[in-house]
Structures are given as structure tokens and as C-alpha cells.
C-alpha positions in Angstrom: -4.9 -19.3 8.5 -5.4 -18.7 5.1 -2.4 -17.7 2.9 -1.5 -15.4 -0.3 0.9 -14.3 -2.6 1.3 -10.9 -4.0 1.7 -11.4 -8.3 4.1 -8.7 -8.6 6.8 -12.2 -6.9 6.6 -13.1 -10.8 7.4 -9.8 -12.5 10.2 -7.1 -12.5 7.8 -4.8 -14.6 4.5 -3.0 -13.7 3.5 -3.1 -17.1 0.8 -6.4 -16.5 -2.0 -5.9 -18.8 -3.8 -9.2 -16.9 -3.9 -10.4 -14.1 -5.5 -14.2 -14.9 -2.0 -15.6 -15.4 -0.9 -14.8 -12.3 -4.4 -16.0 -10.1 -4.1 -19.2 -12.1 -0.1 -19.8 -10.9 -1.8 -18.9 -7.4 -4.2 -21.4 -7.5 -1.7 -24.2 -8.9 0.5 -23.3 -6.2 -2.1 -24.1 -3.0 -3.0 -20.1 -2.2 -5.7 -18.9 -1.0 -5.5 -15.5 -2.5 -3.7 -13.3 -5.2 -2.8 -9.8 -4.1 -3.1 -7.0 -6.7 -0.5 -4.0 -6.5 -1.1 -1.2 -9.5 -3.0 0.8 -10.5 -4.3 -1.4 -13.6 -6.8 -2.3 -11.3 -8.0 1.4 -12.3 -7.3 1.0 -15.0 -8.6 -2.2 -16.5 -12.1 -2.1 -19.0 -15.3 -3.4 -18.0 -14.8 -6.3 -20.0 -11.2 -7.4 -17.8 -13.1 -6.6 -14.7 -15.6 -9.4 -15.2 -13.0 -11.8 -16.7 -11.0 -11.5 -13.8 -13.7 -11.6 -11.1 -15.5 -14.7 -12.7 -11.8 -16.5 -12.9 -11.4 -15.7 -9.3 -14.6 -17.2 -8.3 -14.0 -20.2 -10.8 -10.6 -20.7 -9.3 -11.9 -20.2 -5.3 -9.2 -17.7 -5.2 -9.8 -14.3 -3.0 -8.6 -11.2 -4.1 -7.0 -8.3 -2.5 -5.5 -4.9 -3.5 -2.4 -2.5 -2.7 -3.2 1.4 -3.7 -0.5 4.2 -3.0 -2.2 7.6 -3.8 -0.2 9.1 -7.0 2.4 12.0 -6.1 -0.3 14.6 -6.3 -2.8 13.3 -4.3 -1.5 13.1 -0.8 -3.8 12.7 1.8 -1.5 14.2 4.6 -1.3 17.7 2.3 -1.5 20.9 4.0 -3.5 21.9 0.7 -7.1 20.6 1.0 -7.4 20.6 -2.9 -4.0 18.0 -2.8 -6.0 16.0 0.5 -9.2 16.0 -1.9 -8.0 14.9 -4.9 -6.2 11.8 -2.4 -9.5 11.3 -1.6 -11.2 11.3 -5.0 -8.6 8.9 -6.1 -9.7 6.2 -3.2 -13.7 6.8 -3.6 -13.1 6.1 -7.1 -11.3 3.0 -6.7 -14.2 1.5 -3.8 -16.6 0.9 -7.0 -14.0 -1.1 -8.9 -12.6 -3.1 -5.6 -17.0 -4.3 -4.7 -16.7 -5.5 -8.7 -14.0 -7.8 -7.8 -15.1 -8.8 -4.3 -12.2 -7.3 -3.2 -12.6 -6.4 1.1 -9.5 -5.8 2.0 -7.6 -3.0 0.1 -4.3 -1.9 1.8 -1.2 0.1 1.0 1.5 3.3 1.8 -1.7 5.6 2.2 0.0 8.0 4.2 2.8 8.6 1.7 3.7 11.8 2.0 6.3 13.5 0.3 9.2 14.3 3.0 9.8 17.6 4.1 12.3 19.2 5.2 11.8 19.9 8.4 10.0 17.3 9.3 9.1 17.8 12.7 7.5 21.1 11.9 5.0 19.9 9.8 4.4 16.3 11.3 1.6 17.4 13.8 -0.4 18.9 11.1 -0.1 16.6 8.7 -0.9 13.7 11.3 -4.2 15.2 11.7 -4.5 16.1 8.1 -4.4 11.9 7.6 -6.7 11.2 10.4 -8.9 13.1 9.0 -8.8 11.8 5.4 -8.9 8.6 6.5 -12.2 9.1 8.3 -13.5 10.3 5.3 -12.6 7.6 3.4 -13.5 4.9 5.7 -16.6 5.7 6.0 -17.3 5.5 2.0 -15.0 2.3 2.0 -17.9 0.8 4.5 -20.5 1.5 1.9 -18.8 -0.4 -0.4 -18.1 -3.5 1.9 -14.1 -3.0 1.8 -11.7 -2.7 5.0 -8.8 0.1 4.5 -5.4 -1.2 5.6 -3.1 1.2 6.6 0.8 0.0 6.0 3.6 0.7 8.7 7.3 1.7 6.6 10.2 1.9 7.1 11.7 5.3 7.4 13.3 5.5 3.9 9.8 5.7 2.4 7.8 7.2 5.0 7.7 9.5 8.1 4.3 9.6 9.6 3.6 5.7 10.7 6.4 4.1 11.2 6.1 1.6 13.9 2.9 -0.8 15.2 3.1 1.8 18.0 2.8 4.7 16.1 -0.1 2.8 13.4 -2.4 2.1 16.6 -2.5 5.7 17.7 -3.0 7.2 14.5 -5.9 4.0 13.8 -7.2 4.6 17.4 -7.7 8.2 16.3 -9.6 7.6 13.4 -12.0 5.8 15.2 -13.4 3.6 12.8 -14.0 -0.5 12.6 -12.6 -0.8 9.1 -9.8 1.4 9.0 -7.0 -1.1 10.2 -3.4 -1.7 10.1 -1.2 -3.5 7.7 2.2 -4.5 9.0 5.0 -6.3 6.9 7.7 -8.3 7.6 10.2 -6.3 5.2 9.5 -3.0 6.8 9.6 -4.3 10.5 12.9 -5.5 10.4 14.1 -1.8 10.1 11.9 -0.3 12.4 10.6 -2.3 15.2 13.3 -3.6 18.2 10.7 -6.5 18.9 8.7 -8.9 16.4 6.4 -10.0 19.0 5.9 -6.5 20.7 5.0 -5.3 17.7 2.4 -7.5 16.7 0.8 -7.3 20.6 0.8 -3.2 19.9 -0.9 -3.5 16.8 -3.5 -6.3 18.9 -7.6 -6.0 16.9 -6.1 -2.9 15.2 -3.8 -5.7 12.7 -6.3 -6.0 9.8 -3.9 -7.5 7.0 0.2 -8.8 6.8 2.6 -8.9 4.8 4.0 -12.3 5.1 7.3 -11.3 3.9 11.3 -11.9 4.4 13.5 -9.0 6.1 15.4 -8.5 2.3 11.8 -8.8 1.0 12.0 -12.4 -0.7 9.8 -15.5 0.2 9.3 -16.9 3.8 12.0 -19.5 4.9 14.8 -17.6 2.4 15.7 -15.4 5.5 16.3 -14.5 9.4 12.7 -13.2 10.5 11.7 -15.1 13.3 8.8 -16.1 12.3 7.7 -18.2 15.7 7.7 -15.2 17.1 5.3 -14.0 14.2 3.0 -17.2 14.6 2.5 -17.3 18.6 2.1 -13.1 18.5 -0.8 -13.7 16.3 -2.2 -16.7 18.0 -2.2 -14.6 21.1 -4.2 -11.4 19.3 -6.3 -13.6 17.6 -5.1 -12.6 14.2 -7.8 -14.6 11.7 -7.1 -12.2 8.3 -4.5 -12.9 5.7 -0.7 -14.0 5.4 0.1 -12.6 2.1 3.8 -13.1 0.8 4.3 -9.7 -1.2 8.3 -11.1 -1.9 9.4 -8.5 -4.3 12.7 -10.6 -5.8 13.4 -9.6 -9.5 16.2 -6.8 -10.7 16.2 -4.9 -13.7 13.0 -3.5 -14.7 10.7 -0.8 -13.3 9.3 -2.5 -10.6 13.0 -3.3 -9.6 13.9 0.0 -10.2 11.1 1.3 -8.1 11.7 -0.6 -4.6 15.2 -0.6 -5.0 15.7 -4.6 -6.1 19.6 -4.4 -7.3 20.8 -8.4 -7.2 18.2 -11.2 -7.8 16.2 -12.6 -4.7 14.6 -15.1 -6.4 16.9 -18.1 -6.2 15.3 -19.4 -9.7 16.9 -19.2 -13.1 13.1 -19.7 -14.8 9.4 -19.2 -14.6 9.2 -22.7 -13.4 11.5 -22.6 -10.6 9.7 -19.1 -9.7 6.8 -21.3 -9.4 8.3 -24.3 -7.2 10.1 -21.6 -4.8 6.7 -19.8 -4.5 4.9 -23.5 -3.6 8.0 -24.3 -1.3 7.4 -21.3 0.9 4.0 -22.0 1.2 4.7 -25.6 2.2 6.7 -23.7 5.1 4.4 -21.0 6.1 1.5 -24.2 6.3 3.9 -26.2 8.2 4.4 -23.4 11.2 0.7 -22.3 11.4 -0.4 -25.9 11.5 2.6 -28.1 13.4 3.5 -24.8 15.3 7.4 -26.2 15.1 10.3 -24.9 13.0 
């Protein structure tokens, strides 16, 4: 099992300007991979691109992405000019991921904006997404990268909410890389069983979110995560365990996912780095001895 970290566990702003720092406290800390989650990825010059996909190969660390579509560019939109510019936004983004030998891209890519009332639009825009996301999945394979769609809570979306409801709508779309992405955070809201969820989601689980139910590190809550190791022995799950613990108040990424008391149990950059290095002692530990 192969385990990352998402770098946004060592900021509370989403104003990074590199991303090096963060691979390099990855690779100090025994991960396997750093998880990238903004759109500086976009955003980032030519130049960047190749620093950071030459440190990543120098530091044997893998690299994978989280993209939401902006406001505007929902793929679930009854307007096919909204649904199309969702759409642009992704095929842009394909190039840049192949550049950094990133495979695995995942994210909220059904985030529509609710409606009010829901049910009356849910069917159409359920089929609107299924059909996006064929479209997009079958660019993504041209570009060697596997779309991961995330399953939220309720409070930040209403199409996918449960393993359940991700398999149908991934069944649907019919294609090998268009996957799931479940996360630890969001099923403690939503699912009534850990392991049931995991055996609905089965081959369809392409990517988790190794993640505490208040969204900190591994080991700093009540997830059961035996349940979580012996549900993915028994699918077979071989992809990544990636800790996207989102623990720091008072700046615009805390702002943004709601982060009002600190998570992170550190009063400095160094303890942030010993806590990350702990958990990963622990998630090693229950893959490996398969005893907590």
C-alpha cells in the first residue's frame, strides 16, 4: 500500500506559489506521494512545471491532483454553454497533469450549485454529469490520467452522495478510468456502514482519502479504520491512501472548508511535520501488522 499526504495539511492559505517545499517535507516524512489541491497547478509557468516534475522524479515522490470546476463551469448545468465551459476547463488541465506525471486526478467534479427544489432537477442534471464525464474520460485516457470522482457529504453536494449512489452514476458512464474517490471525512456523515461502503464502491474505488471523521490525520480520531483496511483487502484496493487532513484555522483555506478551532495538535512547522510522520507510522503499522 502506498501512502500520501495532501500539502494543503501544512497551510491555512491557498495562496502557494510552489509546491517543492511541500514534496520535499513529503519525502522527509516516508510518503509515497504529495497530493496537489488548486488550481496553481493551472496556473503555474512552464518554467515551475519542469522544476516541480524533475524534483518529484529526483525525490521518487508521485504526484497527484484535486480539481473542482470553478462556479461557472458546472458540468451538471442544464445550460450546455455552462456543461462546456466545465468541460474546457478539465481538457485544459489533462496537458498540464501528463507534464507532471500526474494519473490520477480526482475531486468535487459534480459540484453543482444547489437548487432549490432539488428533486426537480436531480434527474436531469444526473444525466447531464454522466454525460460530461464520458466526454471527459475519454480525452483524460488520451492523456494517460484516471478521473476520480469524490462522494460528499450533503452540505457540499447533492448528486453523489454515498458509495452507492457513486457506483451507479460510474456504472453509467461506462468507462475504465472514470472511478470513484471516497474519503473518510465525508463518509462519516453519509454512509451507516464503513465496510459496506467500501464493498459498494468494489473495482469502481479508484483513489481515498485517508482521512479522520473531523478531517485531521489518521489515529487523531474514531474512524474505524480496521474496518477500512480489511474492506479493501477484500476489493482488492491497490491505488492510494492519501491523508488530505485539512487542520489549520484562520485563513482562506480555513475559511473555505469551514476549519474554526485548530486540528493540528502542533504549535510549529516542526511539530506539523512530526504529527504528519506519526500518522504515517500508524497508517504503515495497520496495512502491514493488520492489528490496532
Amino acid at each position: 500500500m502506498k501512502f500520501g499526504i495532501q500539502y494543503l495539511y501544512w497551510r491555512k492559505d491557498l495562496d502557494c506559489q510552489n509546491y517543492i517545499p511541500y514534496l520535499e517535507k513529503a519525502k522527509a516524512a516516508g510518503f509515497d506521494c504529495l497530493e496537489l489541491g488548486d488550481y496553481l497547478v493551472l496556473e503555474m509557468p512552464d518554467k515551475a512545471v519542469d522544476e516541480l516534475a524533475a524534483a518529484a522524479i529526483h525525490n521518487d515522490i508521485l504526484l497527484t491532483a484535486g480539481l473542482d470546476p470553478p462556479a461557472d463551469c458546472s458540468l451538471t448545468d442544464d445550460a450546455a454553454e455552462v456543461r462546456q465551459k466545465g468541460i474546457a476547463f478539465y481538457t485544459k488541465a489533462f496537458a498540464r497533469l501528463e507534464k507532471l506525471g500526474i494519473t490520477t486526478l480526482g475531486g468535487n467534479m459534480l459540484n453543482a450549485p444547489p437548487r432549490i427544489p432539488f428533486h426537480a432537477y436531480h434527474e436531469r442534471e444526473w444525466e447531464s454529469g454522466v454525460q460530461s464525464m464520458r466526454h471527459l474520460g475519454k480525452q483524460a485516457a488520451e492523456h494517460g490520467v484516471k478521473l476520480c470522482i469524490e462522494v460528499m457529504n450533503r452540505f457540499e453536494s447533492h448528486l453523489i452522495n454515498t458509495a452507492r449512489q457513486g457506483r451507479r452514476f460510474v456504472d453509467e458512464v461506462g468507462l475504465p478510468n472514470v472511478k470513484l474517490l471516497l474519503d473518510g471525512f465525508h463518509m462519516n456523515i453519509e454512509e451507516s456502514s464503513i465496510t459496506n461502503a467500501i464493498l459498494d464502491a468494489g473495482s469502481t474505488l479508484g483513489h481515498f482519502h485517508f482521512v479522520e471523521n473531523h478531517r485531521g490525520l489518521p489515529g487523531t480520531g474514531r474512524i474505524p479504520w480496521d474496518e477500512v483496511r480489511d474492506s479493501m483487502r477484500h476489493i482488492g484496493y491497490d491505488g492510494l491512501m492519501v491523508m488530505e487532513a485539512l487542520v489549520r484555522p484562520g485563513g482562506t483555506l480555513g475559511d473555505a472548508v469551514r476549519i474554526w478551532r485548530d486540528l493540528s495538535g502542533a504549535d510549529n512547522e516542526d511539530e506539523l511535520d512530526r504529527n504528519a510522520k506519526r500518522s504515517l507510522e500508524f497508517a504503515r503499522y495497520l496495512f502491514d501488522q493488520g492489528t490496532l
